[in-house]
C-alpha positions as CSV (number, residue, x, y, z in Angstrom):
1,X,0.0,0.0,0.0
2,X,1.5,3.1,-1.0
3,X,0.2,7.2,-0.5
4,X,0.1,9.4,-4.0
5,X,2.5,11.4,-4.3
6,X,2.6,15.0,-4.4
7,X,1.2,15.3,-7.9
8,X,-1.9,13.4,-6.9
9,X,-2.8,15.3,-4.6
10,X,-2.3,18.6,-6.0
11,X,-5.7,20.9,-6.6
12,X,-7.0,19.7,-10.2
13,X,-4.8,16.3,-10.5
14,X,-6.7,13.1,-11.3
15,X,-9.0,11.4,-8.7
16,X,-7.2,8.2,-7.0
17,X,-8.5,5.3,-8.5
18,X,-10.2,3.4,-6.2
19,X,-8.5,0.3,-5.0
20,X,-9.8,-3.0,-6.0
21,X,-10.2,-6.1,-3.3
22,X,-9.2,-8.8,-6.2
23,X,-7.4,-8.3,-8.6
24,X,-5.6,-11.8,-10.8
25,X,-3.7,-10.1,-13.1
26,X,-0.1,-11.4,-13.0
27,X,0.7,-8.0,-14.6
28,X,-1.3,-6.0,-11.9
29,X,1.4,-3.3,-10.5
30,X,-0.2,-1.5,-6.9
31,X,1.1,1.8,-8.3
32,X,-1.7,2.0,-10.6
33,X,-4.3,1.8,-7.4
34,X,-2.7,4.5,-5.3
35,X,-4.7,5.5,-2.8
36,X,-4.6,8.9,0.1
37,X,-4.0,8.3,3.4
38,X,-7.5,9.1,4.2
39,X,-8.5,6.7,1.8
40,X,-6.7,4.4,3.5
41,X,-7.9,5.2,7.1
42,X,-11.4,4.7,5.2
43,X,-10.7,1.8,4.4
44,X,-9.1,0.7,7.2
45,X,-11.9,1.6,9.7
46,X,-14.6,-0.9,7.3
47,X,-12.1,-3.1,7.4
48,X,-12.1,-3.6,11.3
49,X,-15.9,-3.3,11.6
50,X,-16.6,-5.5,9.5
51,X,-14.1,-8.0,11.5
52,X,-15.9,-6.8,14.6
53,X,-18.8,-7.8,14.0
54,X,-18.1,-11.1,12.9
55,X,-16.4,-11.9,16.5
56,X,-19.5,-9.9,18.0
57,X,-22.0,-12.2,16.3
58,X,-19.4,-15.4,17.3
59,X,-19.4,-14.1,20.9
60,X,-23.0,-14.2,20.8
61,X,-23.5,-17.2,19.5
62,X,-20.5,-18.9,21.8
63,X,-22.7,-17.5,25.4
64,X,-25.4,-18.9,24.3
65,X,-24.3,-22.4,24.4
66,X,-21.1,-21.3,26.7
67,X,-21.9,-24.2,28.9
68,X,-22.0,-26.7,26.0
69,X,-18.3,-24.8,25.3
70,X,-17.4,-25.1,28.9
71,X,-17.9,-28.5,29.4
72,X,-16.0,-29.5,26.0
73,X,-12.9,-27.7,27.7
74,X,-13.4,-29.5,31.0
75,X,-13.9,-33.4,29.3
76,X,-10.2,-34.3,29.2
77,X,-9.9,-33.9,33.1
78,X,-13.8,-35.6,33.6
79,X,-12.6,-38.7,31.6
80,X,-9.8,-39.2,33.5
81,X,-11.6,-38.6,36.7
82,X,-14.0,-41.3,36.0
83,X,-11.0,-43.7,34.6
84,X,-9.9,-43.2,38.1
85,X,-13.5,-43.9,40.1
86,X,-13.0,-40.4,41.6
87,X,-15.2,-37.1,41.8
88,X,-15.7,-35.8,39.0
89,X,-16.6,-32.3,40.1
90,X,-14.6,-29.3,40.2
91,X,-14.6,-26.3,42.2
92,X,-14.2,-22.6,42.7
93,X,-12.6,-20.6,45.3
94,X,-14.5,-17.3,44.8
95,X,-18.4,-16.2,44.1
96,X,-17.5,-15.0,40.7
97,X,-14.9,-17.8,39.7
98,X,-18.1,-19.7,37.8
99,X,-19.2,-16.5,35.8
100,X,-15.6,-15.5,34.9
101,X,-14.3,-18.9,33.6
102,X,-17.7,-19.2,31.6
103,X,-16.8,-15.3,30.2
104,X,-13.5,-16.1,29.5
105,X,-14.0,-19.4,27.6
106,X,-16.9,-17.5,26.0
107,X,-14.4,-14.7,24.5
108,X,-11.7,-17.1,24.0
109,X,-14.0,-19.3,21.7
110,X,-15.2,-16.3,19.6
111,X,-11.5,-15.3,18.8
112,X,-11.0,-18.9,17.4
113,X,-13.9,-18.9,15.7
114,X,-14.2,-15.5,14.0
115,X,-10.2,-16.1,13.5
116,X,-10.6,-17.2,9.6
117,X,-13.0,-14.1,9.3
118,X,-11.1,-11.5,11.0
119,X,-7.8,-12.5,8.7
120,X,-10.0,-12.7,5.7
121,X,-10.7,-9.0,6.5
122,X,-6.7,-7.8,6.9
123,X,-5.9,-9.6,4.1
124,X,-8.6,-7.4,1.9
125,X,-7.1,-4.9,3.0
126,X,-3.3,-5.6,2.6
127,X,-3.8,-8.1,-0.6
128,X,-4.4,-4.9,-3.4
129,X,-0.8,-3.2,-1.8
130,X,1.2,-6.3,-2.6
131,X,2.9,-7.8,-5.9
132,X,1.7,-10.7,-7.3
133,X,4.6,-12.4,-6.5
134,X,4.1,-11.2,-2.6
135,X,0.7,-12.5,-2.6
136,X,1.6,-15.8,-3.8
137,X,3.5,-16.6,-0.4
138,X,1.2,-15.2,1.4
139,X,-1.8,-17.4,0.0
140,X,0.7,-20.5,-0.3
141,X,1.5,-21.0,3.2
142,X,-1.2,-19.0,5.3
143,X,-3.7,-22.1,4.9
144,X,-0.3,-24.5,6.1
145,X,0.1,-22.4,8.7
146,X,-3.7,-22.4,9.8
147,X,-3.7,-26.3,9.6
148,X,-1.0,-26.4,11.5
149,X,-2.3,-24.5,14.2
150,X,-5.5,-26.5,14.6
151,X,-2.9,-29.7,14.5
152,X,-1.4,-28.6,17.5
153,X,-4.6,-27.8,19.6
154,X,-5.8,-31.2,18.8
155,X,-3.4,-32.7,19.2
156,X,-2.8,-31.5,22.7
157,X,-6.6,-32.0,23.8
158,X,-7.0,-36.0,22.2
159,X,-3.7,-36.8,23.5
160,X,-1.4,-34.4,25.6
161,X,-3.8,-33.0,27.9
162,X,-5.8,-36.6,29.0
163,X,-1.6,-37.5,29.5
164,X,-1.0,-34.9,31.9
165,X,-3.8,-34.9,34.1
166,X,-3.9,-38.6,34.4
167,X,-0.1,-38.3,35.6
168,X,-0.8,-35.6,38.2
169,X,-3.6,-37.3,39.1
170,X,-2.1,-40.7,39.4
171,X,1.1,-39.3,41.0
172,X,-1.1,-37.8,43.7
173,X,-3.1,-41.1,44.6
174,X,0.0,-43.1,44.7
175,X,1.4,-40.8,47.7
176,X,0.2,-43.0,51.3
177,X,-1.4,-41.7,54.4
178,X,1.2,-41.9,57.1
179,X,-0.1,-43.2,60.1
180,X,1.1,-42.7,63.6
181,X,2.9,-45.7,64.7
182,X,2.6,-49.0,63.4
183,X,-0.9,-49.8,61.1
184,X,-3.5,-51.9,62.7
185,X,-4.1,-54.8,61.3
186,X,-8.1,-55.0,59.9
187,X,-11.0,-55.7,62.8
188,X,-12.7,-57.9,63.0
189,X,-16.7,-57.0,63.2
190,X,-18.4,-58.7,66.2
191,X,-20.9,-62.0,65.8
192,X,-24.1,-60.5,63.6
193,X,-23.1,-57.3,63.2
194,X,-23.2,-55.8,59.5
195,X,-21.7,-52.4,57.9
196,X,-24.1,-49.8,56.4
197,X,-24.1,-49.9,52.5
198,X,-24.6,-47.9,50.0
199,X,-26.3,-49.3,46.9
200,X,-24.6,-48.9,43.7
201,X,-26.4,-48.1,40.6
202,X,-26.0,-47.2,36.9
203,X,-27.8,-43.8,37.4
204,X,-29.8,-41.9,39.6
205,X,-33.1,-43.8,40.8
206,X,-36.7,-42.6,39.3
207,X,-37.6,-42.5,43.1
208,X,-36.4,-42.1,46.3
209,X,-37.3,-40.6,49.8
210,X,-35.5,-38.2,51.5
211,X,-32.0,-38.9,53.2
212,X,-31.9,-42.0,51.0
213,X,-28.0,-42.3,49.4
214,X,-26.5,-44.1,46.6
215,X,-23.7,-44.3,44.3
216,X,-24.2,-43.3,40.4
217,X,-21.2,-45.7,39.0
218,X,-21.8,-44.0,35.7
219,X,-21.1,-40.4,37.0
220,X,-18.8,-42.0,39.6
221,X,-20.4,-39.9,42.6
222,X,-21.9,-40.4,45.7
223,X,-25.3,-39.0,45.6
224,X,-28.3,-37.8,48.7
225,X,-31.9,-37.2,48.2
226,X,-33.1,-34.2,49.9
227,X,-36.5,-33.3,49.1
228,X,-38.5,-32.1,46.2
229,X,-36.1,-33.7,43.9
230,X,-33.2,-31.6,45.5
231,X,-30.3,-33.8,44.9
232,X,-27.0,-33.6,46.8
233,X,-23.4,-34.6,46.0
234,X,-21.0,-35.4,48.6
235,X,-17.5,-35.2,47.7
236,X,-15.1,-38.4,48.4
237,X,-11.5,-38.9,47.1
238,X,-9.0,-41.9,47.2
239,X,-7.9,-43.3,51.0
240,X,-4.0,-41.9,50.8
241,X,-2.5,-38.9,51.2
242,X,-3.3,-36.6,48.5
243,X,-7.2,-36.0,47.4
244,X,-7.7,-33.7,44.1
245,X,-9.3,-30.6,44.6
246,X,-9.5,-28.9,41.6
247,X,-10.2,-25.2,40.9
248,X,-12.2,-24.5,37.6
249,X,-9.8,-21.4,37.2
250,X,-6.9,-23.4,37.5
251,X,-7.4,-26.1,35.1
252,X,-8.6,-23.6,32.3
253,X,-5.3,-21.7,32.7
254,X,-3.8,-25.0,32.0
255,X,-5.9,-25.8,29.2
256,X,-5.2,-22.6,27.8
257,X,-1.6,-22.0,28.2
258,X,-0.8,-25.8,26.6
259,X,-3.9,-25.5,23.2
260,X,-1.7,-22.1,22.7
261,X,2.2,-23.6,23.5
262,X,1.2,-26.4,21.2
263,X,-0.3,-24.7,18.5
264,X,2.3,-22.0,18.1
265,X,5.1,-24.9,18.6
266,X,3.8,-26.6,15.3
267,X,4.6,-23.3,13.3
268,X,8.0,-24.4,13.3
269,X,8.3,-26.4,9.8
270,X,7.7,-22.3,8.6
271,X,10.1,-20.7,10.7
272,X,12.6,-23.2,9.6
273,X,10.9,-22.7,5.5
274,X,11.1,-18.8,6.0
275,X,15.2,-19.0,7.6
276,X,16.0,-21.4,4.6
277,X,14.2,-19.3,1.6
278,X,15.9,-15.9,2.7
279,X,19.1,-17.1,3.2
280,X,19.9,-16.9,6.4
281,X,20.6,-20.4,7.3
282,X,21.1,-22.8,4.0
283,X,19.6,-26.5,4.0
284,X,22.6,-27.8,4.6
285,X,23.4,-25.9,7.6
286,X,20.0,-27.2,9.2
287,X,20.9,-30.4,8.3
288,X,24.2,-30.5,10.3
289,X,22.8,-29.2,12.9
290,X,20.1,-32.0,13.7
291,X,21.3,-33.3,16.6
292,X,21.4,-29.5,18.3
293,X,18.7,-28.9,17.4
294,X,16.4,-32.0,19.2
295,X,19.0,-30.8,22.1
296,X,17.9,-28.1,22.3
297,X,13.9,-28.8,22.0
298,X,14.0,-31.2,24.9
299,X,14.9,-29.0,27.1
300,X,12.3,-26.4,25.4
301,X,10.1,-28.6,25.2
302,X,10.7,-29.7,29.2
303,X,10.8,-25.6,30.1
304,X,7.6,-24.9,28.8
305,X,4.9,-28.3,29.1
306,X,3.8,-29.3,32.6
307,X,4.2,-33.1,33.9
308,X,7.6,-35.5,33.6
309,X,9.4,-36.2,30.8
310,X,7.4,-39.3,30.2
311,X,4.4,-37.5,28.9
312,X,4.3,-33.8,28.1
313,X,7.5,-33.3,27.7
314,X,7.9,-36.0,25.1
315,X,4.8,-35.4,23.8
316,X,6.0,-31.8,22.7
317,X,9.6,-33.0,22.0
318,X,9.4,-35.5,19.4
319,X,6.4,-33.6,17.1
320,X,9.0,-30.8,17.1
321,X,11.5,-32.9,16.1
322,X,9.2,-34.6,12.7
323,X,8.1,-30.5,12.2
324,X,11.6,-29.6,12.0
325,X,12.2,-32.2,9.8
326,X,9.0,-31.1,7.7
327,X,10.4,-27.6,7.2
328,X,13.6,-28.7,6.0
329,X,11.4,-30.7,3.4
330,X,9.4,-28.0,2.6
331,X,12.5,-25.4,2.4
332,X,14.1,-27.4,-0.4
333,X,10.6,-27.9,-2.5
334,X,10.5,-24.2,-2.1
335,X,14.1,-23.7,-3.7
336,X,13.8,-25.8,-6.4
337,X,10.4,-24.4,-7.3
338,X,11.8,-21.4,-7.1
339,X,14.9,-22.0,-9.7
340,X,12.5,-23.9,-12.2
341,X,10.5,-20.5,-12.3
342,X,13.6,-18.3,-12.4
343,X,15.3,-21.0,-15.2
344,X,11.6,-20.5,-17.1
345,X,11.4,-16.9,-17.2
């Protein structure tokens, strides 16, 4: 995007020409679309409303089913929870903990998925400044780098996030209750006397009186009839040490921080494309430096993923490793493309 000169924009000189969204012309040259700076403010501004209200009508649509959203964020940590025959509940600290997470996944959603739209919109509005030639990267490698993005989030919810929390949790439960002295051996209940029981079923009954108690096996809790259909949960954990209490606050973070770390991590194959086609570091050079390089990432990879280095850490490690390998791939395609279109012309 350029300004017109002084000549355009002296009193009687021709009109800019207004700038056109598309234009497919390998001979199209951005000098003949010149636009003023207030043209380009114009421009601009419809630019970013129209990209506003795309992520206002995805932020509508994500707090209206914001607990659907919610609970997709919080499935990784309930399936392990029930893997484990523990609570599957979570829990706040504060009043507003509840409305904030729920506002903050709401937001957080809208962003991803007014993402494609909100680009869409830059790019109309950078695409007409740029060379064909420009524009060809550009359209090339933005999808790659999308796909890689959503790579990396998935690839951190199927498999690196149910890895995590099932190693923190286990690790917990695994930690004994030390007991004062030497451990009793079991007692033995006196003639005809029996333990109270609590029935165990595959859901919640169609009836029951109140105080009545039972365990759901399918939602792994232990459950109390009140009155008027006023169901209670009572909270129970494992018998050792260590019981999980989880904050809702606290596992978003988490869920946050690693969809983000892994999704930016899987832009590498580019990084290592873009160093190559410039010049700054030659195929070869990446090649000899392999084994640095996996070095290096595990100890990125174990500075910036939570757990031991049997799950995230690994997890992380060796996809950067095959990405790395996928750029250098990709950086010499792009060079020999790149001579067989220099050797045609």
């Amino acid at each position: 995007m350029t300004e017109t000169s002084a000549s355009a924009q002296a009193p009687g000189s021709q009109a800019a020409k207004p700038r056109k969204a598309h234009v497919k012309s390998e001979h199209f040259n951005p000098e003949d679309y010149r636009m003023t700076f207030g043209e380009h403010l114009e421009e601009l501004r419809w630019r970013l409303i129209l990209a506003l209200l795309g992520f206002a009508l995805a932020l509508v649509l994500c707090l209206v089913f914001g607990d659907r959203t919610l609970a997709a964020f919080c499935k990784p940590y309930i399936d392990v929870m029930y893997k484990r025959n523990l609570n599957p509940q979570m829990f706040i600290s504060t009043v507003s903990d509840g409305f904030m997470v729920f506002i903050e996944i709401s937001v957080i959603s809208a962003v991803a998925i007014s993402a494609p739209w909100i680009v869409y919109q830059l790019w109309q509005f950078v695409a007409a400044g740029l060379y064909p030639h420009e524009r060809k990267y550009v359209t090339r490698y933005v999808p790659l780098s999308i796909t890689l993005l959503i790579a990396g989030m998935v690839f951190v919810y199927w498999l690196v996030l149910p890895w995590t929390i099932m190693f923190f949790i286990d690790f917990s439960n695994n930690i004994p209750l030390p007991m004062p002295g030497s451990r009793n051996p079991p007692v033995q209940l006196p003639p005809g006397m029996t333990l109270p029981t609590v029935p165990i079923l595959q859901g919640d009954p169609s009836t029951a009186r109140s105080g009545e108690m039972w365990f759901n096996s399918q939602e792994s809790r232990l459950k109390m009839y009140v009155s008027d259909k006023d169901i209670r949960v009572i909270p129970f954990g494992p018998s050792n040490l260590l019981s999980p209490h989880i904050t809702l606050p606290d596992y978003i973070d988490l869920v946050v921080g690693m969809l983000l770390t892994f999704g930016l991590s899987f832009q590498l194959p580019l990084v290592v494309l873009a160093l190559a086609r410039i010049g700054i570091l030659p195929v070869e050079t990446l090649k000899s430096w392999r084994k640095y390089v996996y070095f290096s990432m595990s100890i990125i990879a174990a500075a910036i993923t939570p757990g031991d280095v049997i799950t995230a850490t690994i997890a992380l490690m060796v996809p950067l490793c095959l990405l790395y390998e996928l750029g250098i791939l990709l950086a010499q395609v792009s060079i020999r493309r790149a001579a067989r279109e220099d050797a045609a012309s």
